[in-house]
C-alpha positions in Angstrom: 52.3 110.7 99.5 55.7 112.0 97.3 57.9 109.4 96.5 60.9 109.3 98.7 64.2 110.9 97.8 67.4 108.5 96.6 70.0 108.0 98.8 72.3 110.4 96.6 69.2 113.3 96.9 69.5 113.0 100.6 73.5 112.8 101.0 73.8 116.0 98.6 71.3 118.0 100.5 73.1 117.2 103.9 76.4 118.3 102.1 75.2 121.0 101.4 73.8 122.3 103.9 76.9 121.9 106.4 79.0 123.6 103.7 76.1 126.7 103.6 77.1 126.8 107.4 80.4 127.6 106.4 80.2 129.6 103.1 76.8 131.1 101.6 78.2 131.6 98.1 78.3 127.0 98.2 76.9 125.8 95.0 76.4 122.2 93.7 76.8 121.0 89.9 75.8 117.8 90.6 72.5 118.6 88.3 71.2 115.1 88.0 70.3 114.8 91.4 69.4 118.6 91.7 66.9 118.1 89.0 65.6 114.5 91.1 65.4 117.1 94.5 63.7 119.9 92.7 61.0 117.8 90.8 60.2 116.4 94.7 59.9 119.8 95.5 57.4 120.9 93.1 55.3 118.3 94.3 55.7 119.7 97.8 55.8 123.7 96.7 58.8 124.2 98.3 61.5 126.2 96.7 65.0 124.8 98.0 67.3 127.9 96.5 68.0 128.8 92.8 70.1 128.8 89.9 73.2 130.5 89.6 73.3 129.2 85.7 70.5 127.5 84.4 71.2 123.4 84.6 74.6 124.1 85.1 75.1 125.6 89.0 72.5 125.1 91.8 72.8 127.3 94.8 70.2 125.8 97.9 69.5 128.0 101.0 69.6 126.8 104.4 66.0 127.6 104.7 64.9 125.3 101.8 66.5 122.9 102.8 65.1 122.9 106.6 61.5 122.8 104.3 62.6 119.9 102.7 64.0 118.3 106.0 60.5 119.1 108.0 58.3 118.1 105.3 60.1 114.5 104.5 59.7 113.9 108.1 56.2 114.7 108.3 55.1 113.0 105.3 58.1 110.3 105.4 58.5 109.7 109.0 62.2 110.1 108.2 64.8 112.7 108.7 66.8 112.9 105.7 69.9 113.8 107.8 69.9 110.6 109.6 73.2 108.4 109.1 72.9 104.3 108.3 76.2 103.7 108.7 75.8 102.2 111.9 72.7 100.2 110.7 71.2 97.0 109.5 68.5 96.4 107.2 66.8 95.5 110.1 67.7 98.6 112.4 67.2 100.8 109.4 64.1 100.2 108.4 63.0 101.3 111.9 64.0 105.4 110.5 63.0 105.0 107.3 61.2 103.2 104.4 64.0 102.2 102.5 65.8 99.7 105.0 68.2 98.9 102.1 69.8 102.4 103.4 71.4 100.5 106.0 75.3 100.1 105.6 76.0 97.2 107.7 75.2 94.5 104.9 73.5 91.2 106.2 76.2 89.1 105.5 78.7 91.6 106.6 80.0 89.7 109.6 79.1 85.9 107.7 81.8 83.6 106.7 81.0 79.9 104.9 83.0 76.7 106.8 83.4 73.1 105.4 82.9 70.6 108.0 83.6 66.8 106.6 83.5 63.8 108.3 87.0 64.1 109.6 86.6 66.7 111.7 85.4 64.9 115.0 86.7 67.1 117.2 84.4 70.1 116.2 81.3 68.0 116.4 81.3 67.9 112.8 80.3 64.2 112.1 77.3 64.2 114.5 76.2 67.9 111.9 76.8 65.4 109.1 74.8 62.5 110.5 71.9 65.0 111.2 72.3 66.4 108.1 71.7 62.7 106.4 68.8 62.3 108.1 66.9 65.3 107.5 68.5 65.5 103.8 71.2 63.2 101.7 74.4 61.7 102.9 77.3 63.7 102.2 81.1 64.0 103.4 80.4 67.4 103.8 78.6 70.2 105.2 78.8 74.3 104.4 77.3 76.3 107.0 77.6 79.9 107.8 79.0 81.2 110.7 78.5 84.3 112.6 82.3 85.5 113.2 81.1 87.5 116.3 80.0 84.4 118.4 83.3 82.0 116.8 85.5 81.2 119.5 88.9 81.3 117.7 90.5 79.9 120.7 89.1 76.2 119.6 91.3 76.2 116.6 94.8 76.0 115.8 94.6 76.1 112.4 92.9 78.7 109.7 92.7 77.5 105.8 91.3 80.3 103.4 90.0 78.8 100.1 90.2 80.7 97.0 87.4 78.9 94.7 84.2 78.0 95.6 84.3 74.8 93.9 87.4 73.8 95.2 86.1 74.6 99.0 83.0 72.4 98.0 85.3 69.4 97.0 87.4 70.2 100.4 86.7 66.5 101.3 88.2 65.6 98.5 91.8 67.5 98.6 91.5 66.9 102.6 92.4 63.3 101.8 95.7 64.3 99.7 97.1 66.2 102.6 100.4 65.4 103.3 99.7 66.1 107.5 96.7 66.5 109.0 95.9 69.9 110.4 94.1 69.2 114.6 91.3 71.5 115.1 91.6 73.4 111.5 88.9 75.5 110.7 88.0 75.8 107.0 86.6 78.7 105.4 85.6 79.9 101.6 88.1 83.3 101.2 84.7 84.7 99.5 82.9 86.3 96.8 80.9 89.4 96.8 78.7 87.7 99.6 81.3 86.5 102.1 84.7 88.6 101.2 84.3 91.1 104.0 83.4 88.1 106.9 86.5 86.5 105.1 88.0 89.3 105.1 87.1 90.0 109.1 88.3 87.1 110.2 91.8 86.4 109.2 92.3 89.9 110.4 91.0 89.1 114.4 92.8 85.3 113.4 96.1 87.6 113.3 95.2 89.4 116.1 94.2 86.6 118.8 95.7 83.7 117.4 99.4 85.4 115.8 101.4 82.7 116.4 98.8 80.1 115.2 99.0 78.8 111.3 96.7 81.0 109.1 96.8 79.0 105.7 96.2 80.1 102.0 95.0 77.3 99.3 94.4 78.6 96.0 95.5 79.1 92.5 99.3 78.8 91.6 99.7 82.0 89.9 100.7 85.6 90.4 97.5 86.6 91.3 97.6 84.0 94.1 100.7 84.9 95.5 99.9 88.2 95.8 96.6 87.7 97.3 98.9 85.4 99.6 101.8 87.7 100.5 99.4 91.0 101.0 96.9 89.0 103.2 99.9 88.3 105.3 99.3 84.4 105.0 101.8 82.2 106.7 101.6 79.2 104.7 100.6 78.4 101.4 99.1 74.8 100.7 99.9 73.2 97.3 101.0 70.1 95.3 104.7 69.3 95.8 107.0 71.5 94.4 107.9 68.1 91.8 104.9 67.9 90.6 104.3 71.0 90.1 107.7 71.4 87.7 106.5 69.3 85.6 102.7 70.1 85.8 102.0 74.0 84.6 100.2 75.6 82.3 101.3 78.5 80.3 97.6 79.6 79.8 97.4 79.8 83.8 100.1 82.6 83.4 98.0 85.4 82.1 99.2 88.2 80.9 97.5 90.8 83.1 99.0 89.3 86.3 102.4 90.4 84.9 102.1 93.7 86.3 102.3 92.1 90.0 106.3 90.0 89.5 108.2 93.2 90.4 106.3 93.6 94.0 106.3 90.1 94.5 110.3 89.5 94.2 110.4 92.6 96.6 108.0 91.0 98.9 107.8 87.5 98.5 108.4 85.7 102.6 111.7 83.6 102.0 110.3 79.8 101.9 108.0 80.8 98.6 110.7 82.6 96.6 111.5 79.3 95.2 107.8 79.3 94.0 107.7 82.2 93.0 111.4 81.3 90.7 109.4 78.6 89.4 106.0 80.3 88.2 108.4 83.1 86.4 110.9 80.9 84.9 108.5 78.7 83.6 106.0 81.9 82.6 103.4 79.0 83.5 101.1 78.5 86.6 97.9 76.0 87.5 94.5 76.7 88.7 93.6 74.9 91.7 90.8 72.8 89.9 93.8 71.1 88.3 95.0 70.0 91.7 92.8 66.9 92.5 94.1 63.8 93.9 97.7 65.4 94.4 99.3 65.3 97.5 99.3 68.5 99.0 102.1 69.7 101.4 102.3 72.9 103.1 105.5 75.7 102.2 
């Protein structure tokens, strides 16, 4: 049995024959993966088209194509025109050998929330108690939800957390907020793993719940404040505005988030101008891991 085609072999021959529908003079350049579909073919004697300049312009024919398309799917099980964009690992791997073809990531619709023991009202301390006795004590508890099955309506508060060590130690800035926030749910903004769940769910959180808090804690910088103002944010949770006065850094004012001032002036919501004043004036900001054990208030 051949080896199987890449991704890019099977997208390019699918392009190309819809455009041969339209225009019989189509031609590809895209010789890296001609030469990757043509050294398949040999293997299979078929000959997909020819070329119009040698290593330089690749013309397939409809016909050669439909031999590559029958063949794969004889040898392959797998029709090469077949589109993953509505699949899982799981669902691909039912039309072809390479499941990872599937768009729908497994984490796609994932997001990571803190529970801590001062959550009672979302049955968190009875997760941590079980989570002592199968494990270690702890004041708190990262598990991932499904955003799908989370019932948005048991929550009147949404806190996004830039860091991942920060959202970790949760329990700990928990206990310098100024208020306590009822039924908050609190969830990691994201890395390459969790950004699109994140991502998903202050979007529907805007949608269902628009007149419910959706809360930004990160770093104190530009790059923060944009993140805050473009995800549309309502509140951003920091130290006082006195502490923080006195408390920048000018190395947490890097020189590449300079580009984003201008928009933000523009854009900036009206209660975080004054911030915003500040982090300018000053040409200084401060990483959230330099926030522990200050009181935290929300603007």
């Amino acid at each position: 049995m051949p080896d199987g085609l890449t991704p890019k072999a099977k997208s390019l021959l699918k392009e190309q024959y819809f455009a041969l529908l339209h225009d019989e003079q189509t031609y590809t350049s895209k010789i890296a993966t001609v030469m990757q579909i043509l050294r398949w073919c040999e293997q299979e004697y078929i000959q997909p088209g020819q070329w119009l300049k040698h290593q330089k312009r690749y013309r397939f024919t409809r016909s050669g194509i439909d031999a590559i398309r029958d063949t794969y799917l004889m040898s392959l099980g797998e029709d090469i025109f077949a589109d993953f964009s509505q699949d899982t690992r799981q669902s691909a791997a039912a039309k072809s050998t390479d499941e990872k073809q599937g768009v729908i990531k497994p984490t796609q619709s994932l997001v990571l929330c803190a529970l801590t023991d001062t959550t009672p009202e979302h049955s968190a301390t009875e997760t941590l108690r079980v989570f002592a006795r199968q494990f270690y004590a702890s004041c708190q508890v990262n598990v991932e939800l499904d955003i799908t099955r989370v019932n948005l309506a048991d929550f009147d508060n949404l806190l996004m957390i830039e860091n991942r060590d920060s959202f970790n130690d949760w329990h700990i800035f928990e206990k310098a907020m100024h208020q306590q926030l009822e039924k908050l749910l609190v969830i990691y903004r994201g890395d390459s793993v969790y950004s699109a769940g994140a991502s998903a769910l202050l979007k529907q959180w805007q949608q269902t719940r628009p007149h419910k808090p959706c809360i930004y804690f990160g770093d104190f910088d530009l790059a923060g404040l944009r993140i805050a103002v473009s995800g549309g944010y309502s509140q951003l949770l920091l130290p006082s505005e006195d502490w923080l006065v006195s408390n920048l850094v000018k190395q947490h004012y890097p020189d590449e988030q300079r580009k984003f001032a201008a928009n933000l002036l523009k854009a900036c919501p009206k209660p975080w101008q004054e911030l915003l004043s500040l982090m300018c004036e000053q040409q200084a900001g401060l990483r959230q891991q330099m926030m522990y054990q200050q009181r935290l208030v929300l603007y």
